[in-house]
VOGU-3710 file (C-alpha; in Angstrom, 3 decimals, decimal comma):
1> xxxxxxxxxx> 40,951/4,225/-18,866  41,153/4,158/-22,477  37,051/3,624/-22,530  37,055/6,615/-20,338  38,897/8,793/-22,567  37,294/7,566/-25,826  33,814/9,108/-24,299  35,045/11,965/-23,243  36,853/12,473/-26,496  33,577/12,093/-28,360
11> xxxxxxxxxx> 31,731/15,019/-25,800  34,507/17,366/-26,782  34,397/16,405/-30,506  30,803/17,078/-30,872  30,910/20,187/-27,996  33,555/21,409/-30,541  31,172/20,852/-33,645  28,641/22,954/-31,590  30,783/26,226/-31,304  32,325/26,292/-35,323
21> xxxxxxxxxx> 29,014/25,554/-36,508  27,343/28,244/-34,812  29,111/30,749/-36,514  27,456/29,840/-39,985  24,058/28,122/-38,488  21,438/29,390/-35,911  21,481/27,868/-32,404  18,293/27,855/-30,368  17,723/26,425/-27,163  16,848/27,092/-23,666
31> xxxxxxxxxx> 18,818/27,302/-20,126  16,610/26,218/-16,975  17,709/26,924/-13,153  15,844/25,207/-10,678  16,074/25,520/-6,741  13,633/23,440/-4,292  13,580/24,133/-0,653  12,396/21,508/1,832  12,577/20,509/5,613  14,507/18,140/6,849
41> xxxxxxxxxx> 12,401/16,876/9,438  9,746/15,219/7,193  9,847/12,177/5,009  7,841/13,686/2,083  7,463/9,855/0,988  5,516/9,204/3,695  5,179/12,737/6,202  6,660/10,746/8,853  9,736/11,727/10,351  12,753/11,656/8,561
51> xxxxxxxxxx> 15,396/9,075/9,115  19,123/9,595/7,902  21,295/6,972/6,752  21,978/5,699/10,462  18,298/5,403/11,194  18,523/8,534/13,479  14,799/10,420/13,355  15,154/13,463/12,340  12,275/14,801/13,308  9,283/15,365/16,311
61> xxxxxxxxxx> 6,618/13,116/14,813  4,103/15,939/14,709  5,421/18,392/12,482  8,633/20,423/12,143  9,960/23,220/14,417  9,421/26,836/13,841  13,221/26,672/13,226  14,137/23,657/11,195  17,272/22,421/9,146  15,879/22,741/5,051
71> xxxxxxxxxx> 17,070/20,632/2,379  18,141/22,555/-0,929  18,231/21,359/-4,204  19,641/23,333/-6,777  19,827/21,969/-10,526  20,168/23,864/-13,828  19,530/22,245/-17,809  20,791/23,704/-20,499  19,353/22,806/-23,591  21,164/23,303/-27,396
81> xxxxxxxxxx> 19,992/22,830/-31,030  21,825/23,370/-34,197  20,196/23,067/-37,226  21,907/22,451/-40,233  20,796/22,080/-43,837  17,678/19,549/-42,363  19,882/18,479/-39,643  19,301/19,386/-35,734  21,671/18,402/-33,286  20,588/18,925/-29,826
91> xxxxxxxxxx> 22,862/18,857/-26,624  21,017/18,227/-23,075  23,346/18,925/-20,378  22,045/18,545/-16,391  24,037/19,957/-13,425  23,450/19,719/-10,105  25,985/20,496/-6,899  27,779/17,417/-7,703  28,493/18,723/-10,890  27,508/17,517/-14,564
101> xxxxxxxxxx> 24,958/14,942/-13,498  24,183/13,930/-17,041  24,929/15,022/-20,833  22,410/13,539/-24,067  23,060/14,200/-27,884  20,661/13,891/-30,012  21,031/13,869/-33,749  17,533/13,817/-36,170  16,349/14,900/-39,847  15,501/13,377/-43,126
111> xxxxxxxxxx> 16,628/11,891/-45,911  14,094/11,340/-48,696  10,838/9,494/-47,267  12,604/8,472/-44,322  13,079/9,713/-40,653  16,159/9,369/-38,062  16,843/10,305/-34,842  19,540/8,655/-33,188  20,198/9,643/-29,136  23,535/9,336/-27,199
121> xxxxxxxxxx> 23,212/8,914/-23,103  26,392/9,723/-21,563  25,436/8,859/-17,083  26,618/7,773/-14,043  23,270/5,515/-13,593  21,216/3,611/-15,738  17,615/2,100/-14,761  15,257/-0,275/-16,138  11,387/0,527/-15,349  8,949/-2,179/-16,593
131> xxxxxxxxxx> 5,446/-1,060/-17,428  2,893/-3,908/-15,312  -0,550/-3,768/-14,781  -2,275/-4,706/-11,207  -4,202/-7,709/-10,511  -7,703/-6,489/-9,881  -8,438/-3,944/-12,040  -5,817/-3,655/-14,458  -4,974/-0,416/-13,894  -1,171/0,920/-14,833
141> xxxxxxxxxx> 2,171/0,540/-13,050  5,332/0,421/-12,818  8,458/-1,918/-11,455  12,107/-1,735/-11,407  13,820/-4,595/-13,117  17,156/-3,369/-13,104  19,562/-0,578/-11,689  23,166/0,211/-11,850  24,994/0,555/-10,035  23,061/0,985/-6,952
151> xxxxxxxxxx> 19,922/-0,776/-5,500  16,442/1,389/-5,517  14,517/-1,421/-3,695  13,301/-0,416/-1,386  11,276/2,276/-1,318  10,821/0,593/-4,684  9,468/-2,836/-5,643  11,539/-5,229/-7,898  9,476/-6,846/-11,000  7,041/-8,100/-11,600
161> xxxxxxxxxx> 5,204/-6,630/-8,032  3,171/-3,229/-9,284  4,811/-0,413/-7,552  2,487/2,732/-7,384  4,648/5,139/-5,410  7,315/4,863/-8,484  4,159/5,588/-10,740  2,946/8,503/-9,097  6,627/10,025/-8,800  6,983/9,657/-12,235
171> xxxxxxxxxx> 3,526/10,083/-13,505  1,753/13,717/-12,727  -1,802/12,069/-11,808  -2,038/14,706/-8,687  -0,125/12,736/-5,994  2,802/14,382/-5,878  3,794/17,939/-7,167  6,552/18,244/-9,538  8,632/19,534/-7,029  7,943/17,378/-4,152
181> xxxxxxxxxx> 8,482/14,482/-7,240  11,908/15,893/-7,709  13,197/16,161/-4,880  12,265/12,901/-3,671  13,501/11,382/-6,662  17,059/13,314/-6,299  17,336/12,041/-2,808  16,845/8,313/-3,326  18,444/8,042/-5,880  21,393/9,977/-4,432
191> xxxxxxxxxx> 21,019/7,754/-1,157  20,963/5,072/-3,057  24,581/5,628/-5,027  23,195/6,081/-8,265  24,836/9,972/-9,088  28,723/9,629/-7,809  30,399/7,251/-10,352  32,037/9,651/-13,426  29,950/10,089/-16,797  29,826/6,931/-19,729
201> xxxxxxxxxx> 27,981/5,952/-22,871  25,076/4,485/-20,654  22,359/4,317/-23,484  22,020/4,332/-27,384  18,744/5,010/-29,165  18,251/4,730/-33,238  14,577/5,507/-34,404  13,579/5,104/-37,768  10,818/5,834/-39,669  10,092/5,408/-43,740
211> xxxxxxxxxx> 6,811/5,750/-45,192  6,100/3,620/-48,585  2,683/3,784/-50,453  0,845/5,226/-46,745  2,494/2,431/-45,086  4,403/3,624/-42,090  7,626/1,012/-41,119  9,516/2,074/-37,906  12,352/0,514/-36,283  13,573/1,271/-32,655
221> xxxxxxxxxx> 16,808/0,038/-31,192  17,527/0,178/-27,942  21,041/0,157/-26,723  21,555/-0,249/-22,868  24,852/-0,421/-20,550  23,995/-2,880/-17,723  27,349/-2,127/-16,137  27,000/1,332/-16,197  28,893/3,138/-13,459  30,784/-0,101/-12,127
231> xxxxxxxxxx> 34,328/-0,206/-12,541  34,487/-3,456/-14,998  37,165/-3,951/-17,648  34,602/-3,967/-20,239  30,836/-2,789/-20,933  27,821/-5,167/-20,743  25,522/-4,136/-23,313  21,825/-5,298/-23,965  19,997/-4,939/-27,003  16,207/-4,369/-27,942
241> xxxxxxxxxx> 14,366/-3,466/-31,343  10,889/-2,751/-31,367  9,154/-3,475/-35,259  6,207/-1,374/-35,713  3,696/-1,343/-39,139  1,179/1,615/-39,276  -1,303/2,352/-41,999  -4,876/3,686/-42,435  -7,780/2,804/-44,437  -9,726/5,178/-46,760
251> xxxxxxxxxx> -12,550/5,504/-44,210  -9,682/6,673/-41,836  -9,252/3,702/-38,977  -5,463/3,135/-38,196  -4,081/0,062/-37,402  -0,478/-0,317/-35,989  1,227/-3,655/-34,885  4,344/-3,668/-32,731  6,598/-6,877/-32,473  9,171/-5,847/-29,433
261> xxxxxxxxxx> 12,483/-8,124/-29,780  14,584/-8,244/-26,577  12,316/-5,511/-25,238  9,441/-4,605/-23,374  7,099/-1,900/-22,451  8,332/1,086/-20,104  11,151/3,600/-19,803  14,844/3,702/-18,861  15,874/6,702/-16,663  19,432/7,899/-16,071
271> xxxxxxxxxx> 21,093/9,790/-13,313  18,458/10,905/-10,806  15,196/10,220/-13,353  13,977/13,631/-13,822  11,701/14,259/-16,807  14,615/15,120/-18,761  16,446/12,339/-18,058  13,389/9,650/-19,543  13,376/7,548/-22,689  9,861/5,878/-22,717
281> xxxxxxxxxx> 10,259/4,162/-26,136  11,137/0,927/-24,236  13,323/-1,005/-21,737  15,743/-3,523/-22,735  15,878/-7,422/-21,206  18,912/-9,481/-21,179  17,918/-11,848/-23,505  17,493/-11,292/-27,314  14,000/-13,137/-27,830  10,004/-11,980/-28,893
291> xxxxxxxxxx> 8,705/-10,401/-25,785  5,515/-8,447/-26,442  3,126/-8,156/-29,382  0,809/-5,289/-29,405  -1,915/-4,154/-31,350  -3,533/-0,452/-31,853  -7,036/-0,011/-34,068  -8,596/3,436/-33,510  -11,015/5,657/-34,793  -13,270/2,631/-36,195
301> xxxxxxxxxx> -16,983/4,152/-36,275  -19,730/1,768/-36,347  -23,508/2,848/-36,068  -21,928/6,589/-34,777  -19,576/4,889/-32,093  -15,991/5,511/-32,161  -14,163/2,047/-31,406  -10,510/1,927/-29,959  -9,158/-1,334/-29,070  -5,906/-1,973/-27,839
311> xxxxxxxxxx> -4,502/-5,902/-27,656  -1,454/-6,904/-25,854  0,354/-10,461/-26,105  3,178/-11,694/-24,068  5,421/-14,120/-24,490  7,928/-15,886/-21,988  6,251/-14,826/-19,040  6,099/-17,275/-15,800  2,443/-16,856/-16,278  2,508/-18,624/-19,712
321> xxxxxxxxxx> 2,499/-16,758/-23,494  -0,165/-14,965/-25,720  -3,149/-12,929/-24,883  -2,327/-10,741/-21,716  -4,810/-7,371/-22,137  -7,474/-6,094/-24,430  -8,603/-2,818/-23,886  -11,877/-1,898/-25,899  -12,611/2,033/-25,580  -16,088/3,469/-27,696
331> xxxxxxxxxx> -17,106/7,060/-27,672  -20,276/8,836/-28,970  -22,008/11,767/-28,820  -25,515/11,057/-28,131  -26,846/14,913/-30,046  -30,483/15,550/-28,801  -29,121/15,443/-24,664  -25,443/16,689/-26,011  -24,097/13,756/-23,871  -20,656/12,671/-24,335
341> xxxxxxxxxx> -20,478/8,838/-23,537  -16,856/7,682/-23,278  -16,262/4,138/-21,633  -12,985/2,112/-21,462  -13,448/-2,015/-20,883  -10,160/-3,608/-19,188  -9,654/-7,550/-20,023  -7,663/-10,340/-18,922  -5,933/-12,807/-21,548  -8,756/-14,755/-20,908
351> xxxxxxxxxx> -11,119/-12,208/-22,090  -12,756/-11,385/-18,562  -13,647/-8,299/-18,021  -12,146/-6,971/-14,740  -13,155/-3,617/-14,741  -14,997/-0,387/-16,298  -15,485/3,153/-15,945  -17,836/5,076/-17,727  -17,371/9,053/-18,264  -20,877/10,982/-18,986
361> xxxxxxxxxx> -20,207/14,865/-19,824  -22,360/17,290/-20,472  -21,548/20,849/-21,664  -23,761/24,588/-21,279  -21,926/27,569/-22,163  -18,959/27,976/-19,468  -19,977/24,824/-17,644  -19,617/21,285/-17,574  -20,033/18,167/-15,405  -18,755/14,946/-16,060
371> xxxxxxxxxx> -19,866/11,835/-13,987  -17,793/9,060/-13,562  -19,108/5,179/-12,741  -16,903/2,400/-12,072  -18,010/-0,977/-12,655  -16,028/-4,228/-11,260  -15,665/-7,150/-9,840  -16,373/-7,223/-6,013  -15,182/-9,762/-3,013  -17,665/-11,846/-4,001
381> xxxxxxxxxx> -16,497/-12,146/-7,406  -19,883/-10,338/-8,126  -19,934/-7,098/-10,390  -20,344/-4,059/-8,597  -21,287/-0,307/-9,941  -21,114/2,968/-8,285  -21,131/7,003/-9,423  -17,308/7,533/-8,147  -16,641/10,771/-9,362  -18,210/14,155/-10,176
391> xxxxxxxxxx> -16,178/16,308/-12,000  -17,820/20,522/-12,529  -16,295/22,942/-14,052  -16,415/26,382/-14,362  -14,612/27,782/-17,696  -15,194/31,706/-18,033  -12,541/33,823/-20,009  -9,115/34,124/-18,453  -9,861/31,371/-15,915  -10,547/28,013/-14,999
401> xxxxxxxxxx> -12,491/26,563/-11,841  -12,715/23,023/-11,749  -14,216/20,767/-8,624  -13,833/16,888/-8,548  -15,667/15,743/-6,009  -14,584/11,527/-4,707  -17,379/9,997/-3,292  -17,796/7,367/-0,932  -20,490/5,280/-3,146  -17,223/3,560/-5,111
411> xxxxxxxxxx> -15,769/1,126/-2,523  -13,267/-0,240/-4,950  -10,585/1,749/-3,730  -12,052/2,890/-0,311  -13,527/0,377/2,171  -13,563/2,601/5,239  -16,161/5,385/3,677  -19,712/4,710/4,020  -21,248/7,963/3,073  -21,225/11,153/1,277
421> xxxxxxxxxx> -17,694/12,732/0,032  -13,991/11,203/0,456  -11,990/13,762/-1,261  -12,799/16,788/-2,786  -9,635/17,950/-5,179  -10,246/22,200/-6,109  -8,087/23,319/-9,584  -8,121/26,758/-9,861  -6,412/28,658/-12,852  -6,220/32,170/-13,759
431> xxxxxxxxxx> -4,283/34,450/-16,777  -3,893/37,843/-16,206  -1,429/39,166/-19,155  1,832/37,631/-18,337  0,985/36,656/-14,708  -0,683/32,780/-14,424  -1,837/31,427/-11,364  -2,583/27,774/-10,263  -3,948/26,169/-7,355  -4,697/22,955/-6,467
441> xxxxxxxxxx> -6,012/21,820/-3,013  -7,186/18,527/-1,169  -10,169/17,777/0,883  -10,896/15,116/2,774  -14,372/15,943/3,021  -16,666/18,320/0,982  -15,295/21,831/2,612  -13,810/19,868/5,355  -10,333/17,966/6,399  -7,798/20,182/4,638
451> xxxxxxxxxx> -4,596/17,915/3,525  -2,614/19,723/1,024  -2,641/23,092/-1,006  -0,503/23,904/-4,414  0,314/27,166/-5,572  2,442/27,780/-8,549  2,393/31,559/-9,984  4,041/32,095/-13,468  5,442/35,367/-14,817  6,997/35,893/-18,580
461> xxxxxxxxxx> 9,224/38,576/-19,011  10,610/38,624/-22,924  12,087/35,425/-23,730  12,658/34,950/-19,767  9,798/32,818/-17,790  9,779/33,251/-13,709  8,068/30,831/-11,755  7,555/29,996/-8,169  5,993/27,143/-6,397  4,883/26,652/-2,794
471> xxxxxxxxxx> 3,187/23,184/-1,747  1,505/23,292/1,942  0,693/20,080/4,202  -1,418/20,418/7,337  1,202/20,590/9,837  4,267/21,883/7,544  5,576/23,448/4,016  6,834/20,493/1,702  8,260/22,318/-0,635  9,525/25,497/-2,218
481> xxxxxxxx> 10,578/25,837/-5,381  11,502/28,609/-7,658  12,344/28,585/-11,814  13,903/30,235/-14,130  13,834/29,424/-18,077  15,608/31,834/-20,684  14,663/30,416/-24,058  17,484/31,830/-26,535
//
């Protein structure tokens, strides 16, 4: 109880700070009310039919009724910043119908040469997300290694197993729209007990940053409350520092080493994992030991080519320590054809290449096409090379038109297409004054096999931006959302 009362002491200290410092300092900020609209008879995970909690479908199995039951989600952020003499102090609050889902404070300035921010995570949930990479080509996920105090897995895979559902929720790559993200998000998370136990201290973050003689030092520590939201007698806290050194040479390449102590790549997420609710400097582990090593070098030109090369070591792994990934990206611009070559080279820790994709643009007046090859290893173990994508677009004042056309040629990802186009993905967006318009839609086929259509349509007012979304399936809406945000 006492714990209890100590947190909520501090909130009302520093919510008190906020109002008798506003009288002699400005406040700026921003309050955000969002409402999404969905039907209950689909499982927007998968467009099956629903299934409650007692495994009762929900729905017809081809599509909803003219008359359904919706699901509404109604959240609103308010965001506050009060800047005093160098100092901003910024208050994130999150509500939702079950009330304050989650409240962050945020202190930052500087003091000489040196840089501070330190963040305070007051939730009812706390998750650990670990950045993986799959076994073929590389390519980024994520995994859950740890969640109080309920269990996400499923729909979610525990570490180390790549999870690319929680990476595409969390990632905008054109899976899911924002909306659809959210309010599948909200509702597993919410299924899965994560939003009903009362507000605590759940996370800590300290960043610092000094600069001496062009040499950047930074220092992150990483605070986390594994018993977050259990009734225990007394916290279980984890701790994580990530050591970084950053400098650059007089011909301008930058090289930055990180040493990650009791930490390792990805994000922690609190209450239902919204993009506010996100810290991706890190996740903590439970024991206090060298994790990762990582090393950056970019922007080192040699002959005209632009080198970036990214190195990642690993230590305590069942797979055994050191060299885990190398990632070697080179760009030029080849002038007589005004080509733009840009190719990225994935290795193992054994230096084996596992897989490549080369981007070739090329730009005249308000167009430009971009092809994309991918080059990797095949069933045979043999390497493999295809055109995979075709990217056009159309970029004439006020709007954008862009086409990216998935072809059948790459059978990486695909092994049931044999010939001409897969998916054919349509970005549309226009500006008329203070009306914007976007659309998105997918084909599965070159003007053929309709799947899914985006619409969002923007509208600033003063300081007051309107917004609505709709996002159509074949056989049913998935989603409508509308937004407002008053900046202040």
């Amino acid at each position: 109880m006492f714990r209890k009362l100590l947190g909520l002491a501090l909130v009302a200290v520093i919510a008190g700070a906020f109002s008798t410092a506003a009288l002699a300092a400005p406040v700026a900020g921003s309050f955000t009310l969002d409402i999404v609209i969905a039907p209950q008879c689909v499982n927007l995970i998968t467009g099956n039919d629903a299934v409650d909690n007692n495994t009762n479908v929900l729905g017809t199995g081809t599509g909803c009724d003219k008359i359904d039951d919706t699901l509404v989600k109604i959240e609103a952020d308010l965001i506050l910043t009060l800047s005093v003499s160098g100092l901003d102090i910024t208050s994130t609050t999150v509500f939702t119908f079950k009330g304050v889902e989650s409240q962050v404070f945020t202190v930052a300035g500087t003091v000489g040469a040196m840089t501070f921010k330190n963040t305070f995570v007051f939730s009812p949930s706390l998750v650990e997300i670990e950045f993986v990479r799959t076994g073929g080509t590389l390519s980024s996920r994520y995994c859950i290694n740890y969640s109080t105090p309920g269990d996400l897995t499923p729909p979610f895979f525990d570490c180390p197993t790549p999870d690319s559902l929680l990476f595409f929720l969390l990632e905008d790559v054109g899976v899911f729209h924002p909306a659809v993200a959210n309010l599948i998000l909200g509702s597993t998370f919410d299924t899965a007990g994560m939003l009903n136990a009362p507000l605590e201290l759940a996370k800590k973050v300290v960043d610092l940053s000094i600069n001496i003689a062009g040499l950047t030092v930074s220092l992150r520590a990483l605070f986390a409350n594994f018993s977050t939201g259990t009734a225990t007698t007394s916290d279980i806290w984890g701790t994580g520092v990530v050591l970084g050194f950053e400098g650059q040479t007089v011909s301008g390449v930058t090289v930055r080493s990180e040493t990650w102590f009791g930490a390792r790549q990805g994000l922690e997420c609190w209450g239902e994992c919204k993009p506010l609710e996100r810290n991706y400097g890190g996740k903590v582990v439970s024991v206090f030991a060298a994790q990762e090593e990582k090393l950056f070098i970019r922007n080192l030109v040699f002959a005209g080519i632009t080198n970036n090369i990214r190195v990642e070591f690993k230590f305590g792994q069942p797979s055994g320590n050191g060299l885990t990934y190398v990632e070697w990206n080179t760009r030029y611009l080849l002038a007589p054809l005004n080509l733009r070559i840009n190719n990225t080279l994935r290795m193992n820790g054994n230096l084996d290449p596992r897989f490549d994709f080369l981007f070739v643009s090329y730009k005249f007046g308000d167009m430009s096409v971009t092809a994309v090859h991918y080059f990797y290893l095949s069933n045979t173990n043999d390497w493999s090379g295809a055109l995979a994508e075709f990217i056009t677009t159309f970029d004439p004042p006020g709007a954008t038109v862009t086409s990216d056309l998935i072809l059948c040629t790459e059978t990486l990802f695909v092994g049931f297409c044999t010939a001409g186009v897969l998916e054919h993905d349509i970005y549309i967006s226009a500006a008329v004054g203070s009306l914007t318009f976007d659309m998105y839609m997918v084909l599965f086929g070159l003007f053929s096999g309709f799947s899914e259509l985006w619409i969002d349509v923007g509208w600033k007012v003063g300081n007051v931006n309107l917004k609505t979304s709709l996002v159509f399936s074949t056989d049913y809406v998935q989603a409508l959302a509308f937004q407002v945000n008053v900046r202040f």
